[in-house]
C-alpha positions in Angstrom: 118.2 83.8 87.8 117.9 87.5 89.3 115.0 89.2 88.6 113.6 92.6 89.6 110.0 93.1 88.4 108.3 96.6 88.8 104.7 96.8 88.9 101.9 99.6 89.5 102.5 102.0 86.6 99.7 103.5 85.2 98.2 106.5 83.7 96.8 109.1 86.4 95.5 113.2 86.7 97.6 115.1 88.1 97.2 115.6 91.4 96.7 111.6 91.8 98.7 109.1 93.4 100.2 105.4 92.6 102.1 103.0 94.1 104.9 101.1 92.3 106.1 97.9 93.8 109.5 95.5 92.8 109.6 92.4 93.1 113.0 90.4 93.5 113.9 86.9 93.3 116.7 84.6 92.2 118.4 85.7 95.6 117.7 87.5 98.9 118.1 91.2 98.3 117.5 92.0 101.8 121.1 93.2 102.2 121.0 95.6 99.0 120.7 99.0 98.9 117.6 99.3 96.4 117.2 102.2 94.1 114.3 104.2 91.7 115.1 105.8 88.5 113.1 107.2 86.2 113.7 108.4 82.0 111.0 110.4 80.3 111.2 110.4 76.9 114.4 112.5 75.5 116.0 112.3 78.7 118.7 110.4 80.6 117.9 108.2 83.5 117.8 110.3 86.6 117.8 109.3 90.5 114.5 109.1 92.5 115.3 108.1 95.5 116.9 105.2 97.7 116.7 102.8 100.5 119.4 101.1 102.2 119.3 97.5 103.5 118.0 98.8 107.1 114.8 100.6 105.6 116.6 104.0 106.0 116.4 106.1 103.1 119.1 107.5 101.1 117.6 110.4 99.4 115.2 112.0 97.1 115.8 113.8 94.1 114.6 117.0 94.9 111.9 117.7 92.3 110.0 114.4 94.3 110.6 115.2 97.8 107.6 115.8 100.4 105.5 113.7 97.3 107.1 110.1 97.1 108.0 108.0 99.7 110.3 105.0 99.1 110.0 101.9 101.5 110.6 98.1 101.5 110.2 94.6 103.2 112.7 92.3 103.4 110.5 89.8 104.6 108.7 90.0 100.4 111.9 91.0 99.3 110.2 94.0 97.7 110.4 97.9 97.7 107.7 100.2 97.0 107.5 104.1 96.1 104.3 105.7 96.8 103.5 108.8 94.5 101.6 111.5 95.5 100.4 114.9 94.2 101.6 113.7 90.9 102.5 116.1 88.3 102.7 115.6 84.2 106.6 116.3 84.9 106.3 112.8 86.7 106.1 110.8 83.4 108.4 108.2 82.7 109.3 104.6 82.8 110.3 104.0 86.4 113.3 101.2 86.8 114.1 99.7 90.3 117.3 99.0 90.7 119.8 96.8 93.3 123.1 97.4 94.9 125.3 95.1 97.0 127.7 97.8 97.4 128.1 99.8 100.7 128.8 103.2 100.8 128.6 105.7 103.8 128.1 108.6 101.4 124.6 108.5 100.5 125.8 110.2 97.4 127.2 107.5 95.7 123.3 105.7 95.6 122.1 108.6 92.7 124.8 107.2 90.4 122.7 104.4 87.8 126.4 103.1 86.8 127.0 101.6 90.7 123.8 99.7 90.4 124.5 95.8 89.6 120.8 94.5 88.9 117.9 96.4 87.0 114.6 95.9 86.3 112.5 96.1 83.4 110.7 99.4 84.0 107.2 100.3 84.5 105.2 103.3 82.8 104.0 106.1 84.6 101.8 108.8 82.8 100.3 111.9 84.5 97.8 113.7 82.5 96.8 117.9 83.2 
């Protein structure tokens, strides 16, 4: 059975960081392109950022970039995103997310629809 299982969700300050691992079995996902998303309450899903099998990184939404920092290791077969300089803006659940699908265009990775596996979310809360 596939499993992706997010961990490290938590309530912070603003200003703070945390570190969200997920953790796959039921197969190796070393060859997937593994994805963050994120849904605060009232809003759709929306595109964090992404790594591709290699440990190159897609992209970052822009409201996270120069503040999270995706990464993985096959070896665990588990990717991380390290939060920092939070902001209350920052609160969600936060879903990781697997593709086997290759694309050249790093574009294609924000889409949630092209993402085959999901996990079960973890919650992030930043407080002011």
């Amino acid at each position: 059975q596939v499993q992706l299982v997010e961990s490290g969700g938590g309530l912070v300050q603003a200003g703070g960081s945390l570190r969200l691992s997920c953790a796959a079995s039921g197969r190796t996902f070393s060859r997937d392109t593994m994805g963050w998303f994120r849904q605060a309450p009232g809003k759709e899903r929306e595109f964090v950022t992404a790594i591709r099998w290699s440990g190159v990184s897609t992209d970052y939404a822009d409201s996270v970039k120069g503040r999270f920092t995706i990464s993985r290791d096959n070896t665990k077969n588990t990717v991380y995103l390290q939060m920092n300089s939070l902001k209350p803006e920052d609160t969600a659940v936060y879903y990781c997310a697997a593709s086997r699908r290759y694309y050249s265009d790093n574009s294609y990775y924000t889409r949630s629809s092209l993402y085959e596996y999901w996990g079960q979310g973890t919650q992030v809360t930043v407080s002011s």
